[in-house]
C-alpha positions in Angstrom: 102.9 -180.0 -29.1 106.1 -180.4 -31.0 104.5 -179.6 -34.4 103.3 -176.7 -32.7 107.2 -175.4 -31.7 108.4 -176.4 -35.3 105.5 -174.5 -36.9 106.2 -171.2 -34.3 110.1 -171.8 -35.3 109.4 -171.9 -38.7 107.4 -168.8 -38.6 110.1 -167.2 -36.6 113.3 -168.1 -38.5 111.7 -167.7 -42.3 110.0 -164.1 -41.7 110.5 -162.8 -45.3 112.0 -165.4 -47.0 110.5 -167.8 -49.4 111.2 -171.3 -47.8 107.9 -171.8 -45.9 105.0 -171.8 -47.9 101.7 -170.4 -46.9 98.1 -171.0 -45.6 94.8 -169.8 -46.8 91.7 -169.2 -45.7 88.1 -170.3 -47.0 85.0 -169.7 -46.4 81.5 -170.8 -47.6 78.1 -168.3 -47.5 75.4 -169.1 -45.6 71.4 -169.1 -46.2 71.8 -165.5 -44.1 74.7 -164.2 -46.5 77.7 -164.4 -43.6 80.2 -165.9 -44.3 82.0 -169.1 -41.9 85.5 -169.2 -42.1 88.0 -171.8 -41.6 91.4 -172.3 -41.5 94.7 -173.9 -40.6 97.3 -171.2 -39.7 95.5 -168.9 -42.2 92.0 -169.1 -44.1 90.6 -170.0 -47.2 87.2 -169.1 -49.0 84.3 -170.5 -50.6 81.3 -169.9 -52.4 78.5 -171.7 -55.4 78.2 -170.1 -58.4 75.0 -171.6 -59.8 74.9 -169.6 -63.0 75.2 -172.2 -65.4 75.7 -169.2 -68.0 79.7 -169.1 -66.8 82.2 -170.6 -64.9 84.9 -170.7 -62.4 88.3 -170.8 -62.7 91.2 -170.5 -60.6 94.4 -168.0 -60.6 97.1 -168.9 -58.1 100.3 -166.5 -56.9 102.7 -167.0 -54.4 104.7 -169.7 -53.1 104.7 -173.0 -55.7 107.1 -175.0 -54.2 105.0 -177.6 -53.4 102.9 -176.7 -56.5 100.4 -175.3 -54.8 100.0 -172.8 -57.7 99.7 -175.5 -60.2 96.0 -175.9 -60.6 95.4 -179.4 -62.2 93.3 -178.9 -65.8 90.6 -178.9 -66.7 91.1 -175.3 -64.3 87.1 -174.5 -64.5 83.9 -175.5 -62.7 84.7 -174.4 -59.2 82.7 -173.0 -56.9 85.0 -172.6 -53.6 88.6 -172.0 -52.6 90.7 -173.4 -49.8 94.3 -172.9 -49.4 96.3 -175.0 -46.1 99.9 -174.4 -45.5 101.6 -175.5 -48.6 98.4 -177.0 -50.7 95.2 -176.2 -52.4 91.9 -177.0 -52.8 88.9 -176.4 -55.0 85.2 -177.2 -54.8 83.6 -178.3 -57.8 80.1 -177.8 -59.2 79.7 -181.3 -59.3 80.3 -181.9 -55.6 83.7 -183.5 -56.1 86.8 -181.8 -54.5 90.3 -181.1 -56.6 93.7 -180.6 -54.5 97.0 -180.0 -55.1 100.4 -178.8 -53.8 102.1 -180.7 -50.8 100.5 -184.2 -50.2 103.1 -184.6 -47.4 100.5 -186.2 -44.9 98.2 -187.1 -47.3 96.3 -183.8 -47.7 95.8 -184.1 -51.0 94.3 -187.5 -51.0 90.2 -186.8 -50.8 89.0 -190.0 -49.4 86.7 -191.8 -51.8 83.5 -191.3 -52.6 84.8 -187.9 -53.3 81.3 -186.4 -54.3 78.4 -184.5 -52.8 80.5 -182.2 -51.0 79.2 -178.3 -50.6 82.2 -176.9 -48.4 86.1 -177.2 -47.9 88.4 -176.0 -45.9 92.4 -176.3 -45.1 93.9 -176.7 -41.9 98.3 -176.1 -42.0 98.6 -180.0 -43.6 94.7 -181.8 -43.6 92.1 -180.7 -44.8 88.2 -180.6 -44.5 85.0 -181.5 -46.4 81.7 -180.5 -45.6 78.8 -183.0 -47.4 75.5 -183.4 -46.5 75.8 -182.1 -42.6 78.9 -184.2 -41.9 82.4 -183.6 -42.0 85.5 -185.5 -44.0 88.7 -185.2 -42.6 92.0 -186.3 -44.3 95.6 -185.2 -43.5 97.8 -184.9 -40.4 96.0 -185.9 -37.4 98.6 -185.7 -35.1 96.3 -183.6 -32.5 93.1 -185.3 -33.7 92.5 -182.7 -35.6 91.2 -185.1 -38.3 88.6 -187.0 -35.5 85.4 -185.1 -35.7 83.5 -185.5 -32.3 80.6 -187.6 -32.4 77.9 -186.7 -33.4 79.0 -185.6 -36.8 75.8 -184.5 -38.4 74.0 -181.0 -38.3 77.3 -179.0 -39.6 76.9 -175.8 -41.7 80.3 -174.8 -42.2 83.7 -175.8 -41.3 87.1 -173.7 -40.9 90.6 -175.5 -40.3 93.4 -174.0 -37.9 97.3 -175.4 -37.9 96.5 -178.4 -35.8 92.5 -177.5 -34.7 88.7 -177.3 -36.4 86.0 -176.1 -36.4 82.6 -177.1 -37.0 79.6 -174.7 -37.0 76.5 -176.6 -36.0 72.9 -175.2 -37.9 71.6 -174.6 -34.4 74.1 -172.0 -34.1 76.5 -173.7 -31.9 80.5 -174.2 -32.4 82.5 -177.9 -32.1 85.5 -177.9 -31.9 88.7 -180.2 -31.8 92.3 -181.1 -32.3 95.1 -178.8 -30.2 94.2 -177.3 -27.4 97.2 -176.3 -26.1 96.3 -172.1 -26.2 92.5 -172.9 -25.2 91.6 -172.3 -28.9 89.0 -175.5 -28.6 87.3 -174.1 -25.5 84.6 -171.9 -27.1 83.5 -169.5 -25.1 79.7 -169.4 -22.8 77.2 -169.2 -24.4 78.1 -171.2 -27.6 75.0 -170.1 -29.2 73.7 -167.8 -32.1 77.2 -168.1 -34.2 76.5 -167.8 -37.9 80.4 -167.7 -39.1 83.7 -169.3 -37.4 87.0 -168.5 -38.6 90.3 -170.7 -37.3 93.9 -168.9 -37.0 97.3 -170.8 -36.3 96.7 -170.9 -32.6 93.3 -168.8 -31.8 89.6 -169.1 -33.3 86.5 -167.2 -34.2 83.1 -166.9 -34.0 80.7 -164.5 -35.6 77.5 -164.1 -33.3 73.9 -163.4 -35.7 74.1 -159.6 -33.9 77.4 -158.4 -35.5 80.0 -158.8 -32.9 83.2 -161.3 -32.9 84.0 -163.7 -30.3 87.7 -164.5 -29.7 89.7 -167.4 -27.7 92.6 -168.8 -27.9 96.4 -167.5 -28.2 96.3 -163.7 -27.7 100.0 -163.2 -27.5 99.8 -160.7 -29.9 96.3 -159.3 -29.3 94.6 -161.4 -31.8 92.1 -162.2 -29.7 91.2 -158.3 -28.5 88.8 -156.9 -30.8 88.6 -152.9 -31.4 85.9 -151.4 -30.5 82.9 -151.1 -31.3 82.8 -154.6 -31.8 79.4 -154.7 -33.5 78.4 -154.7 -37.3 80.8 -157.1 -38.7 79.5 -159.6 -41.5 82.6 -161.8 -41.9 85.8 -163.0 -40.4 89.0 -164.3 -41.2 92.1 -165.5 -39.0 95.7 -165.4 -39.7 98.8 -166.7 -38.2 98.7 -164.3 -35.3 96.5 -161.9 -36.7 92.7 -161.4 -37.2 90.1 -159.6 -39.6 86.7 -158.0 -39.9 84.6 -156.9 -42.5 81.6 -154.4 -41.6 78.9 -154.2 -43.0 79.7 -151.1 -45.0 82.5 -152.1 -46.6 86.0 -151.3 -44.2 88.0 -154.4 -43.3 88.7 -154.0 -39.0 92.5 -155.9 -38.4 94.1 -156.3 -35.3 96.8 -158.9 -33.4 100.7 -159.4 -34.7 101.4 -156.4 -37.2 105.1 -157.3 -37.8 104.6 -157.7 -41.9 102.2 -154.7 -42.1 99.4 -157.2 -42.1 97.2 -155.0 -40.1 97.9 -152.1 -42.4 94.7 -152.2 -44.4 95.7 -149.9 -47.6 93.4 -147.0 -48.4 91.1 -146.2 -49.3 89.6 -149.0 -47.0 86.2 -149.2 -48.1 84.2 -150.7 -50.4 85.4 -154.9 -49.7 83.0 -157.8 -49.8 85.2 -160.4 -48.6 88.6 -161.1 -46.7 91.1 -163.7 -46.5 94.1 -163.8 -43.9 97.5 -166.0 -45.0 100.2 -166.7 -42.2 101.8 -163.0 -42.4 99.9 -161.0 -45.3 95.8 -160.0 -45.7 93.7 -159.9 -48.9 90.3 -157.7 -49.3 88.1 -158.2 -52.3 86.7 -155.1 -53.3 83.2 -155.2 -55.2 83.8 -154.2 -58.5 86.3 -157.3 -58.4 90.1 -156.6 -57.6 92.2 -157.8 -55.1 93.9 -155.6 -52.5 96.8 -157.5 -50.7 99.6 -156.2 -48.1 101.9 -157.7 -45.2 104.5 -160.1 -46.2 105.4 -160.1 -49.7 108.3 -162.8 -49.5 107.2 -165.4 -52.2 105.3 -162.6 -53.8 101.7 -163.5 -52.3 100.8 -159.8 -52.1 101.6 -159.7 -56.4 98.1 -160.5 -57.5 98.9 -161.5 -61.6 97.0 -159.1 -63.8 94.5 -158.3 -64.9 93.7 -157.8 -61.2 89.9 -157.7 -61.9 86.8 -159.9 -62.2 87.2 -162.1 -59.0 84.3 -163.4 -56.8 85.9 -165.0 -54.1 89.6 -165.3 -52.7 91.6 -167.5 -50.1 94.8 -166.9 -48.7 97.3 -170.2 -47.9 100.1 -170.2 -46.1 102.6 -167.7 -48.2 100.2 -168.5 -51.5 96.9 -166.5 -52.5 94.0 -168.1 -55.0 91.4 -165.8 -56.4 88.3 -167.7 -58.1 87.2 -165.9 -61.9 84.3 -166.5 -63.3 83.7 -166.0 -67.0 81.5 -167.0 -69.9 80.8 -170.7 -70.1 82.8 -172.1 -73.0 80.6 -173.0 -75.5 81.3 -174.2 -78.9 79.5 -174.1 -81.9 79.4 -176.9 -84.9 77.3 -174.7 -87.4 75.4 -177.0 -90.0 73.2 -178.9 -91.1 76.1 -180.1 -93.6 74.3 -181.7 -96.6 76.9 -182.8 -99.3 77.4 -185.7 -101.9 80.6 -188.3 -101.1 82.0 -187.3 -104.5 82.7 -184.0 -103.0 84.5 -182.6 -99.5 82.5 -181.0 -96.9 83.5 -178.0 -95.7 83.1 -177.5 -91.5 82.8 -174.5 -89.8 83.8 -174.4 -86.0 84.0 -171.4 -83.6 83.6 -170.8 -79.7 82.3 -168.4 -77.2 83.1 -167.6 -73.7 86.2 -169.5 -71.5 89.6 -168.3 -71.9 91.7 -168.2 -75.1 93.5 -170.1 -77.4 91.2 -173.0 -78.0 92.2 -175.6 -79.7 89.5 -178.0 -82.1 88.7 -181.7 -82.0 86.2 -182.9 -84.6 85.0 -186.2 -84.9 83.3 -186.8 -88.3 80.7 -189.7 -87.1 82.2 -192.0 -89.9 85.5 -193.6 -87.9 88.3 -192.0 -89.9 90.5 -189.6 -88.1 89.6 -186.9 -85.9 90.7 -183.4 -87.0 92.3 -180.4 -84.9 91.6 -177.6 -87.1 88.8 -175.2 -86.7 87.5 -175.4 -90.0 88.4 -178.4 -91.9 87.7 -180.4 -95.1 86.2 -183.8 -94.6 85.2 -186.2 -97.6 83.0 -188.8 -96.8 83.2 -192.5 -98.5 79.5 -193.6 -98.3 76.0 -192.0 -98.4 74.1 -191.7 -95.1 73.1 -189.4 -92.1 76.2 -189.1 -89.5 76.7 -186.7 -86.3 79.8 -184.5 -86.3 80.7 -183.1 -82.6 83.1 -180.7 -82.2 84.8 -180.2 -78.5 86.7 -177.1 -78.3 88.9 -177.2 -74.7 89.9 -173.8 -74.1 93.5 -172.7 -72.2 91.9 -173.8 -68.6 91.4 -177.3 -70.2 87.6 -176.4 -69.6 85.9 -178.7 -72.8 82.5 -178.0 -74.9 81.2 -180.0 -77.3 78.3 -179.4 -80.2 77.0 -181.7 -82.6 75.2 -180.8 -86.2 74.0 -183.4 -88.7 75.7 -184.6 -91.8 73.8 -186.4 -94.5 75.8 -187.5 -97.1 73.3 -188.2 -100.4 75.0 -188.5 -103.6 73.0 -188.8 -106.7 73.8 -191.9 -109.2 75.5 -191.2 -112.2 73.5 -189.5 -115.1 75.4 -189.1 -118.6 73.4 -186.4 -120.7 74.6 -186.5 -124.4 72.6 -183.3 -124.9 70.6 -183.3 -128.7 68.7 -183.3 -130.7 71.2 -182.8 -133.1 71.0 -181.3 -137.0 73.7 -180.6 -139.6 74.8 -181.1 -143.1 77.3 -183.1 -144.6 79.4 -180.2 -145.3 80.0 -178.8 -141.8 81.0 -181.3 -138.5 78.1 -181.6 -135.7 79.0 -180.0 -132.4 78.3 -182.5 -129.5 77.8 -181.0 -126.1 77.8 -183.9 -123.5 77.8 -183.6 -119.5 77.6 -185.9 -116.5 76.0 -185.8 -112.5 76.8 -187.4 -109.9 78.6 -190.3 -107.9 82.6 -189.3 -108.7 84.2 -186.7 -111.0 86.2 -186.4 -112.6 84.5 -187.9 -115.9 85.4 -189.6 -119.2 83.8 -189.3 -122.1 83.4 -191.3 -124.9 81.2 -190.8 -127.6 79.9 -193.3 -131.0 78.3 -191.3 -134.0 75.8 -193.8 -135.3 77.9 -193.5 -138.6 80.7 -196.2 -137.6 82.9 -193.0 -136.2 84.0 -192.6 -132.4 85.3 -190.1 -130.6 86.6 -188.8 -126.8 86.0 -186.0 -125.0 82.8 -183.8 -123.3 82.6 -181.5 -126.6 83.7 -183.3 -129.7 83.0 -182.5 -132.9 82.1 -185.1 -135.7 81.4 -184.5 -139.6 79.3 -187.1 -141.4 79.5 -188.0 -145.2 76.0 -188.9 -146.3 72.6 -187.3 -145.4 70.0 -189.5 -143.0 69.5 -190.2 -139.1 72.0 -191.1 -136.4 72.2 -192.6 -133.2 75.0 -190.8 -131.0 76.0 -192.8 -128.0 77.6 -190.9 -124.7 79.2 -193.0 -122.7 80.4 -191.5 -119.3 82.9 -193.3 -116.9 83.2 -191.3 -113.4 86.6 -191.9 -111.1 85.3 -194.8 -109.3 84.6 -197.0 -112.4 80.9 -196.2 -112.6 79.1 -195.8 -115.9 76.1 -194.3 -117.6 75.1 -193.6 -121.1 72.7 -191.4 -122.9 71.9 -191.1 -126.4 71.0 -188.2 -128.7 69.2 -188.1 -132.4 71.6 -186.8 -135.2 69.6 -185.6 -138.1 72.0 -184.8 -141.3 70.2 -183.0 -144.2 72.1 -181.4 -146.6 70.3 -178.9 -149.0 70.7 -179.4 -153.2 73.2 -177.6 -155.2 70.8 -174.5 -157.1 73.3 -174.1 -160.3 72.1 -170.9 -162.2 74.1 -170.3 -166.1 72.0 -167.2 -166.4 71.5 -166.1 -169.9 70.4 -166.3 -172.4 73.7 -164.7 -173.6 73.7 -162.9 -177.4 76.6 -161.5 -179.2 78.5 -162.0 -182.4 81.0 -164.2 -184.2 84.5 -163.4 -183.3 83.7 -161.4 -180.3 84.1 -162.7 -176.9 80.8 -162.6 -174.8 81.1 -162.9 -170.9 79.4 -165.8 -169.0 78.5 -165.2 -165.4 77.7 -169.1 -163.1 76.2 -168.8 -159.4 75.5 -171.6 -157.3 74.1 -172.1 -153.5 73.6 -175.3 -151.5 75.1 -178.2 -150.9 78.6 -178.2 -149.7 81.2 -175.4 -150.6 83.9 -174.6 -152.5 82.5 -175.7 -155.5 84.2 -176.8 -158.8 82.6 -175.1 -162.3 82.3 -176.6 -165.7 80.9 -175.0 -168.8 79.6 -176.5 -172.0 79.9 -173.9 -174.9 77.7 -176.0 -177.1 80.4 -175.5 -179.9 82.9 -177.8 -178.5 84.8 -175.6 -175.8 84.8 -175.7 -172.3 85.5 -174.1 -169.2 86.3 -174.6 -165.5 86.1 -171.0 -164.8 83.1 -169.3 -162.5 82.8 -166.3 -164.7 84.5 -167.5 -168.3 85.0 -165.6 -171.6 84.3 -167.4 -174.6 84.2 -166.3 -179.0 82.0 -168.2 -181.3 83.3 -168.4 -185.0 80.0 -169.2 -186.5 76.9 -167.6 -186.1 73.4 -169.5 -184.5 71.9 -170.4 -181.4 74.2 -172.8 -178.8 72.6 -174.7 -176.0 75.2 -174.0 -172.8 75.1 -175.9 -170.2 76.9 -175.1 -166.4 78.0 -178.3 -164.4 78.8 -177.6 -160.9 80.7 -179.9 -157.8 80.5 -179.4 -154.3 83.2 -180.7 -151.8 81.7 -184.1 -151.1 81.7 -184.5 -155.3 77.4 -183.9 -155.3 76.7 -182.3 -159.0 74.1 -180.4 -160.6 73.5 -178.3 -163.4 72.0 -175.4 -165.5 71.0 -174.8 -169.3 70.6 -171.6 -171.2 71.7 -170.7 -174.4 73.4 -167.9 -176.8 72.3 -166.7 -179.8 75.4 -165.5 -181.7 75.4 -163.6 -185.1 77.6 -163.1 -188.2 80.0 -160.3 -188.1 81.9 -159.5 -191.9 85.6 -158.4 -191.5 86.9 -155.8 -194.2 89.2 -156.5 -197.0 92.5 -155.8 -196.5 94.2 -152.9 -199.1 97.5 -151.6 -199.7 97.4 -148.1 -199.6 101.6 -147.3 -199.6 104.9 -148.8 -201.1 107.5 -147.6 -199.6 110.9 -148.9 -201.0 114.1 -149.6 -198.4 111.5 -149.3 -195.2 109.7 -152.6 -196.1 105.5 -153.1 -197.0 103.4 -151.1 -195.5 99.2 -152.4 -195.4 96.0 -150.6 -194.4 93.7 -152.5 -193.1 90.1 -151.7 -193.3 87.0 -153.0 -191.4 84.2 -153.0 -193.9 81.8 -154.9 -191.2 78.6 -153.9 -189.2 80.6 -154.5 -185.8 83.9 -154.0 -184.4 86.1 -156.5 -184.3 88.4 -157.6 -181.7 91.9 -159.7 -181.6 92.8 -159.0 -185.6 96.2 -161.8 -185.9 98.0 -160.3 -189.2 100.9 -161.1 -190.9 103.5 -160.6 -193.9 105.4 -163.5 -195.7 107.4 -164.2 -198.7 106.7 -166.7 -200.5 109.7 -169.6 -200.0 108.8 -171.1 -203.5 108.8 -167.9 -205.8 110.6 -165.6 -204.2 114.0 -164.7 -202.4 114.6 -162.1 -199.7 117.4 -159.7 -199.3 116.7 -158.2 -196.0 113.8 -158.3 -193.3 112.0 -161.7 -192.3 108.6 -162.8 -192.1 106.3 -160.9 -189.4 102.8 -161.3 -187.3 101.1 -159.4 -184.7 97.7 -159.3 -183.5 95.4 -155.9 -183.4 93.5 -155.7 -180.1 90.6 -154.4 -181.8 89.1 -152.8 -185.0 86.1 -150.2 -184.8 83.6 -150.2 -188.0 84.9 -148.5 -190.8 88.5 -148.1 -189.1 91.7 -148.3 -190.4 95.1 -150.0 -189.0 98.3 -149.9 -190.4 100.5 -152.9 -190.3 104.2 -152.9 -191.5 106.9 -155.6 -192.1 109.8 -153.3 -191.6 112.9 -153.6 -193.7 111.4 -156.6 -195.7 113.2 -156.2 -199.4 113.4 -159.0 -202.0 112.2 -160.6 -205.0 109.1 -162.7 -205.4 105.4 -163.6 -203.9 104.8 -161.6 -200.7 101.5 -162.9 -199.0 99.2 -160.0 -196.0 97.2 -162.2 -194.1 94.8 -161.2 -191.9 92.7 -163.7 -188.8 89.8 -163.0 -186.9 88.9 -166.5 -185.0 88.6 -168.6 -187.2 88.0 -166.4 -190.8 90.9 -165.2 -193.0 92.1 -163.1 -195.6 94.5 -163.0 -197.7 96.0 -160.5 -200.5 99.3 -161.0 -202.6 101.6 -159.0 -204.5 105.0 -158.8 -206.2 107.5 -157.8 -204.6 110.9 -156.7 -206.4 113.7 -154.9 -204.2 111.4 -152.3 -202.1 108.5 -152.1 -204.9 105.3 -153.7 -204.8 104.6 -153.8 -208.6 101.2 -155.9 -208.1 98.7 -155.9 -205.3 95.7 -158.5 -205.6 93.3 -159.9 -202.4 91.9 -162.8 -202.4 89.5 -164.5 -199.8 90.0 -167.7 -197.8 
């Protein structure tokens, strides 16, 4: 009885505020489809979602003082809603029952084993589990309100009032217990054909099979006097002082204290599928899914969060609402099969479906090293063999889902290729190609020529000096220390130097003749040497060359490659005599020195004519001039050149003498002042 005065005081003195928080209401469906309700001095809700497909969460508004708002994670999984004065409560699929909020009387502590449970409801500070027929009972019990009358078996649904209960038996009957002090236990004749109960602060419930509502209990403020027609109703729900309907097509019927407006059902009232009442405020939920609240807005219960859509079922606490989503399961998704070597990372691919954003990631690679908490992450694996990745994804409700895929980790040995065969020439370096596989890049490579050479590298190059067959050696080293080798054939044949002279050449004595050399093969640049046959020589490709006498020369062309390999050629010349014409002076001219004509008298022209004019030093003096030479590019047959020793004037011997290669000939005179008085050639 006292708690009773210091529950009506409280409701009296904190009308509006936000001190006290508030009941709720729940409710759990029936094989018919009604709906039971209990409460404490409001009502709470339930229901089994069996659609493994999606699940339940939980959005809580209103009054948190006692945290009765804070749903614990992982916030998924439930099936039914219950709300008491200042504390929540959720069913779980598994049977097992969650609560929260004030644990002042130990409301919150679900007495163990807390499993197999299929209904809950919350009285103002206890609560109620329905499993298996029976009913648990934990929480104040200063009315009894926690002492189920004997015997406890044969229950179908269960509502909780401030200090009363209810039990609704599955022959249709009503128990109830706790305080009677307004008659709210004594259920009126004939307690029979019930198929919902509902439990207000200080007045009760009962829903007959036929549609109509049967009310005992407080009626101070009418909450007991149902409006007319009292027929058609499917569910029920009581308030503090106030009570609700729901017909059967769709309006919500409210009646008893209307001092907050929580009889005011908003329009347009149609279209609800189920009803909660809180101490002072109402809620309706409408079939397409939001929630319609009005009365008491003091600690903002009537302020459903957004987006106000996609609930199945509600309950309303004391001055605190819950509404129960339900979305797509959470499911997470591993991809693979991952097949990958351990010399390389493997790349994982994680993503998720359904329950409510951000995730965040958990893999567990299979092989002991760190878990990762990226999405997609890099993982490198140390030894070969088949392991089970699982990613779990927990999503912003802490609902988790885990997937597995398969990783096998197969990494091939170590195979060096040294690639091959391989064929070249002494004059050009071989180009080795070599490449590895397997166990850990990166590689090394070190290479052995067959020749006594080495080298490094994947591609090296090599050059060998003599011709035969080789043995190249790749030897690969990987990152871990493995190694492998390969070899490869090396075949080094170098084609002959083909030296051609040409020929055979013909011309004539004193003439130069043109020699043209060619060579292939073997090993370039090349280094040329010519054999005249006459004692001359050559290191010119293309020389010129003028025999003195005529006859036939053997010539012979020597040629060097670049690794000193020679070879030759032969031909020969057949050369003939050419005459050169006798020199004559045609002209004396005194004071502007000796002028000669010169006359070729041969059967060929001749070329490089070396001439000059002297005095003799032992029989003669000269006065003026000196001794002078020149050469006459060339001299056609039967032509004529003039040479001159300008300026030469004296007395004595003068001597013209005219070279072609090696011939000469000579002619002398006496000279006296600028006269020639005597002119006589002679042959050398």
């Amino acid at each position: 009885m006292f708690k009773k005065i210091i529950i009506i005081l409280i409701g009296v003195l904190f009308v509006g505020t936000s001190i006290i928080p508030g009941i709720q209401t729940n409710y759990q469906e029936t094989m018919s489809g009604a709906i039971t309700f209990a409460n404490n001095k409001e009502q709470q809700s339930l229901a089994l979602l069996l659609d493994y497909n999606y699940y339940s969460y939980i959005v809580a508004w209103g009054d948190n003082f006692d945290g009765q708002c804070n749903v614990p994670p992982p916030n998924s999984g439930f099936t039914a809603i219950a709300a008491g004065a200042y504390h929540s409560l959720g069913l779980k699929s598994d049977g097992s029952i969650v609560a929260w909020g004030s644990n002042s009387d130990g409301q919150c502590n679900v007495p163990p084993p807390n499993s197999g449970f299929t209904a809950i409801a919350g009285g103002s500070w206890f609560s109620l589990g329905l499993k298996s027929g029976s009913i648990v009972a934990w929480g104040d019990n200063t009315s009894g309100q926690c002492n189920v009358p004997p015997p406890n078996s044969g229950f179908t649904a269960i509502a909780g009032g401030s200090h009363h209960c209810l039990g609704l038996k599955s022959d249709g009957s009503i128990v109830a217990w706790g305080d009677n002090d307004d008659g709210q236990c004594n259920v009126p004749p004939p307690n029979s054909g019930f198929t919902a109960i509902a439990a207000g602060g200080y007045h009760s419930l009962g829903l007959k099979s036929d549609g109509p509502i049967v009310a005992w209990g407080d009626n101070f403020d009418g909450q007991c006097n149902v409006p007319p027609p009292n027929s058609g109703f499917t569910k029920i729900a009581a308030g503090g002082y106030h009570s609700l309907g729901l017909k059967s097509d769709g309006p919500i019927v409210a009646w008893g204290s209307n001092s907050d407006g929580q009889c005011n059902v908003p329009p347009p009232n149609s279209g609800f599928t189920a009803i909660a009442a809180g101490w002072d405020y109402s809620l309706g939920l409408k079939s397409d899914g939001p929630i319609v609240a009005w009365g008491s807005n003091s600690d903002g219960q009537c302020n459903v969060p957004p987006p106000n859509s996609g609930f199945t079922k509600i309950a309303a606490g004391g001055w605190h609402g819950l509404g129960l989503k339900s979305i797509q399961a959470l499911v997470a998704e591993a991809d693979g099969p991952y097949l990958c070597t351990k010399s390389n990372p493997v790349s994982f691919k994680g993503s998720a479906t359904g329950g409510l954003t951000p995730y965040t990631w958990d893999w567990n690679f299979g092989d002991g090293t760190a878990h990762s908490n990226q999405q997609n992450p890099i993982h490198q694996y140390t030894s070969d063999g088949l392991y089970t990745a699982t990613l779990t994804v927990t999503d912003s409700q802490s609902t988790q889902a885990s997937d597995t895929a398969p990783v096998t980790i197969n990494t091939p040995s170590l195979v060096a290729d040294a690639g091959g065969p391989y064929i070249g020439t002494k004059c050009n370096p071989v180009s080795f190609s070599g490449s590895a596989t397997g166990e850990y890049p990166p590689y090394i490579f070190s290479w052995t020529f067959g020749d006594g050479g080495s080298g490094t590298g994947q591609n090296p190059t090599h050059q060998y000096i003599s011709d035969g067959s080789y043995i190249a050696t790749l030897t690969v080293t990987d990152n871990n220390g493995t190694i492998a080798q390969d070899t490869a054939s090396v075949t080094i044949s170098t084609t002959n130097v083909v030296v051609e002279a040409n020929g055979p050449y013909d011309g004539y004595t004193v003439i130069s003749i043109d020699f043209t050399g060619n060579a292939s093969g073997g090993c370039t640049p090349y280094t040329w040497y010519w054999d005249f046959g006459d004692g001359h020589t050559s290191n010119l490709q293309n020389p010129q060359h003028t025999y003195i006498n005529q006859g036939n020369y053997t010539i012979i062309l020597t040629v060097y490659d670049s690794v000193n390999n020679f070879y030759n050629d032969s031909t020969y010349a057949e050369i003939l005599y050419v005459d050169i014409g006798i020199p004559v002076i045609k002209q004396i001219k005194g004071g502007f020195g000796v002028n000669v004509n010169i006359i070729n008298n041969g059967t060929a022209p001749v070329s490089m004519v070396n001439w000059s004019i002297d005095v003799e030093p032992s029989f003669g003096l000269i006065l003026s001039g000196s001794h002078t030479e020149d050469m006459i590019d060339e001299i056609s047959v039967n032509g004529t050149e003039t040479i001159q020793s300008s300026g030469l004037r004296g007395i004595g011997l003068i001597t013209i003498t005219v070279q072609v290669a090696d011939a000469v000939k000579q002619a002398t005179a006496f000279l006296l002042g600028p006269l020639v008085l005597r002119l006589r050639v002679s042959e050398i």
